[in-house]
N, C-alpha and C positions, 0 to 999 in steps of 0.2 A: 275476281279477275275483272280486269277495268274492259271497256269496250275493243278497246284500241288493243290490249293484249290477246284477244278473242280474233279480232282482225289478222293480230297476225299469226294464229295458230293454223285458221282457218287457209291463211294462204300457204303459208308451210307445208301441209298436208295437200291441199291442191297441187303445189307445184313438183311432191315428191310423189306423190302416187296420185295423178289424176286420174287413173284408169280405174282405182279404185272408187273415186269419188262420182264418177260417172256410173260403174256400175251400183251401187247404192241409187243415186238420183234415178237412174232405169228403173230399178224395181219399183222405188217409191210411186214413179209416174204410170206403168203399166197398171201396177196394184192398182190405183186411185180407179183408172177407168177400168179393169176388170179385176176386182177383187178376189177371183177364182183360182187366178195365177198367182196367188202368195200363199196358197194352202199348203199346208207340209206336202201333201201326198207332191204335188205338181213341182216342189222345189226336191225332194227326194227325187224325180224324173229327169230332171235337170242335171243332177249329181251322176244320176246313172251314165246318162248320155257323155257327160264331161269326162268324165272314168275314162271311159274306154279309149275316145281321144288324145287324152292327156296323157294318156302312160306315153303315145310316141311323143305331145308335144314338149314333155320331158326332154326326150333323148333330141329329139331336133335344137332344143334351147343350147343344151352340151355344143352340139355339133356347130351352130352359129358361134358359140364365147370358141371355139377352136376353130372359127375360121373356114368351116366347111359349112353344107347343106345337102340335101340327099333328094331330087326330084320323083327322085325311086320307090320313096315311102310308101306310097299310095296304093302303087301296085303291088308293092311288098305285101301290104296291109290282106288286099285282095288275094293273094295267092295262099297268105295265113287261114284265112278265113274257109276257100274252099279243099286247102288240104287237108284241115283239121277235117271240118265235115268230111271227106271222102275217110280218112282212116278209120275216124270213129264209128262208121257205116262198117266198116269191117272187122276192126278189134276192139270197139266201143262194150265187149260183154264182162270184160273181168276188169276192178280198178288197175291193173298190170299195163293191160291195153288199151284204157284210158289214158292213163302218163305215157305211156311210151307214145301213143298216137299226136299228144302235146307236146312230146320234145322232141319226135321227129319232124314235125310242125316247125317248133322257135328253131331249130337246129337247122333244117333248111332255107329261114329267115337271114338266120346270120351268114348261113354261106354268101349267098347274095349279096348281104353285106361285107364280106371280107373280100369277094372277086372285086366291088366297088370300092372297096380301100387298096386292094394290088394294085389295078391299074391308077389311081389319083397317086398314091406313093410311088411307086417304082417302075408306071408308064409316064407319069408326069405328065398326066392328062389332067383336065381342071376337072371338079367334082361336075361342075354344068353339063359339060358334055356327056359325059362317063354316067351319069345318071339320067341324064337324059334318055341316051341308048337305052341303059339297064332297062329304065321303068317302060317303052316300050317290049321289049322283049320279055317283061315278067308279064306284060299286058297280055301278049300275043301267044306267050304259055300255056294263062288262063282262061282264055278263050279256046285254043284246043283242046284244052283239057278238058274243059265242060262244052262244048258246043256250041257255047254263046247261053248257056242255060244257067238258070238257080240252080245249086246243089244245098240240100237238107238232114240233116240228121234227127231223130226222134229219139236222141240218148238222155236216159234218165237224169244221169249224174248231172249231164251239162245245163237241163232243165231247170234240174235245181242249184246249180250255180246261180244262173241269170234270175231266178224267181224267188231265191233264198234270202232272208235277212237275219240281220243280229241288232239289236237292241234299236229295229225301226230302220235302218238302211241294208243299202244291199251288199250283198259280199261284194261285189264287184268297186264300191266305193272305198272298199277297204285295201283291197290291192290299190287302188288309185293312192290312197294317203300312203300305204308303205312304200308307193314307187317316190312318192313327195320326199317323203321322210330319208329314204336313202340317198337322191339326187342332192338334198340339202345338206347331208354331212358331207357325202362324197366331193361337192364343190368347194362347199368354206373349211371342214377342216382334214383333209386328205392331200397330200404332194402329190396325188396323182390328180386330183379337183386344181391347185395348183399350179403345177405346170400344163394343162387346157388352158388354164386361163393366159401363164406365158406365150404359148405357142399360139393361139389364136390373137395376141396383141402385139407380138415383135418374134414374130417364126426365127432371125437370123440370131438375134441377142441369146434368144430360151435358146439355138441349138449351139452357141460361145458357151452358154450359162453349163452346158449339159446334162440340157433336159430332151428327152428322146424322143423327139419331136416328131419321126415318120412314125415309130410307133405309136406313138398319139392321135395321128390322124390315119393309120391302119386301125385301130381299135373303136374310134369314133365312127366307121361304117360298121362294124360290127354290134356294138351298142345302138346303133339304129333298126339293125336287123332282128337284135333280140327285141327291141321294142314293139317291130310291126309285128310280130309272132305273137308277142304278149297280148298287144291288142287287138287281134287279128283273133285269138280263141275266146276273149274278152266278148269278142262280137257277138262268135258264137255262140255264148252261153245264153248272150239276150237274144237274138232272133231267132239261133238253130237251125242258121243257114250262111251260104257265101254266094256272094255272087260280081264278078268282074263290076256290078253297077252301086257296090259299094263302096264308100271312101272315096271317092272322087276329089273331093276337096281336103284331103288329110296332107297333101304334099308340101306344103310351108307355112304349115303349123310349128307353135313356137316360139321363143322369146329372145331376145338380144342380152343376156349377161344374166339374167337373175333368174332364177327357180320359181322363187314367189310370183315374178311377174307373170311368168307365163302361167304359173296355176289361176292368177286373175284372169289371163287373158281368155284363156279356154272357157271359165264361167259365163265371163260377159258374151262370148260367141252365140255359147248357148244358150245363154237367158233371153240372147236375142233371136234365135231360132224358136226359143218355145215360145217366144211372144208374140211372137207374128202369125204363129196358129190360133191365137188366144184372141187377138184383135183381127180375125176372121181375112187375114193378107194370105191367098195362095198363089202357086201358079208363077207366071211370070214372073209379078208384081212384086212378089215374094222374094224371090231373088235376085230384082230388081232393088230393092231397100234394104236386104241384105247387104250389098257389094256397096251400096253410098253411106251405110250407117257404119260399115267397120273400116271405110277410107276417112271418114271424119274423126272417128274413135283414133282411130292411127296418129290423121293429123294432128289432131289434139295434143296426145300423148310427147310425140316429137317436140312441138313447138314448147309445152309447157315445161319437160324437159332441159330443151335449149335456154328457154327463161331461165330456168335455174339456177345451169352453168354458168348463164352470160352474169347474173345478179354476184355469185360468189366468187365473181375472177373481179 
């Protein structure tokens, strides 16, 4: 392959997944000055952390290609967390009241999410508002419920959920990839992955077309709600605990149109969150470099993007 052919694969791939090509050049570059952070253990942490995240930036990616977004996640996320811990404090003794303590958990999750899908469908409130409210008042739940306090559970099972692996990862990555693997059939080859995509790109054409377009965006807060459940007991299993001061940053997580991207995007999040413990950045400073490294990353992604568009029209 001649030079010039090389040139232009190298841009092709930049201009169609720079995101990817940036997260490659991170690792390369961190590795170089802390060699420590390329060891399997430290990138198996990283997958961990992604996991749990990812299951809602999943459902958030869905909810964007349909035209919505859920400010409410977060607190969703938070309310998963500490209800599971409180059940499994109580019926946590038999595998019976284990699952039931986890689908009373997502089940609760989703309620939430379906009152958030009544009112956008059938109050014809905008998702902004309607989640807005929500995620305070799940806020202000969780804080009565616990007192403003950490709540904990010391349940076996869950122990070894969060601490278990299978051929060198943890279970918890493995839920992450079958969430992958179902959100990828479910969008490319499913009429239900299909009409989200209508209805989130021309709402009046998809509901001419008839495709059932409120119950599209009624089911789309519902599949957000199972999501913050999912990863909400997901949490659980790593820490074995809930507490309103987590997930703070989980509420517009998520990608614009494509599955794959946002499983990129959640790695590079994270690879940049563990790397900044790795090059000794805390504190402020730390999330100071955060918030300017994933507005560049953004910009990036955009512009290079738009390149692309503008080169093929």
């Amino acid at each position: 392959m001649g030079s010039n052919a090389k040139r232009n694969v190298a841009s092709s791939v930049l201009k169609q997944q720079p995101i990817l090509v940036l997260f490659a050049l991170f690792i390369v570059v961190v590795g170089f000055v802390k060699p420590a952070f390329v060891s399997i253990d430290n990138l198996r942490n990283v997958l961990v952390d992604a996991s749990i995240y990812g299951v809602s930036a999943l459902a958030m990616t869905i909810a964007i290609i349909c035209g919505e977004f859920d400010l409410s996640l977060a607190s969703n996320f938070m309310w998963a967390q500490i209800f599971f811990c409180y059940l499994l404090n109580g019926w946590g003794g038999t595998p019976l009241g284990i699952f039931a303590a986890w689908a009373c958990t997502v089940l609760s999750c989703m309620l939430v999410g379906a009152l958030n899908g009544l009112i956008v469908v059938k109050g014809k409130v905008t998702s902004f508002i309607t989640t807005l409210g929500m995620m305070t008042i799940i806020r202000g739940v969780c804080l009565v419920f616990t007192g403003g306090d950490m709540i904990s559970t010391s349940n076996e099972f869950v122990k070894t959920m969060g601490k278990g692996t299978l051929l060198g990862f943890s279970y918890l990555t493995y839920i992450f990839i079958a969430m992958i693997l179902l959100a990828f059939y479910v969008m490319k080859y499913t009429r239900f992955g299909r009409g989200l995509y209508a209805t989130g790109g021309n709402y009046v054409a998809a509901q001419l077309s008839g495709i059932p377009v409120q119950f599209n965006k009624f089911i789309i807060f519902v599949i957000l709600g199972l999501a913050a459940g999912i990863s909400g007991s997901m949490f659980v299993c790593l820490m074995r605990a809930g507490s309103v001061l987590y997930g703070t940053d989980l509420s517009l997580s998520g990608g614009k149109g494509s599955v794959l991207r946002t499983v990129v995007g959640v790695l590079v999040i994270y690879v940049l969150y563990k790397s900044l413990a790795f090059l000794g950045l805390q504190g402020y400073f730390n999330t100071l470099i955060k918030g300017l490294v994933l507005l560049l990353v953004v910009t990036f992604d955009a512009y290079m993007t738009r390149s692309g568009n503008v080169r093929r029209k």
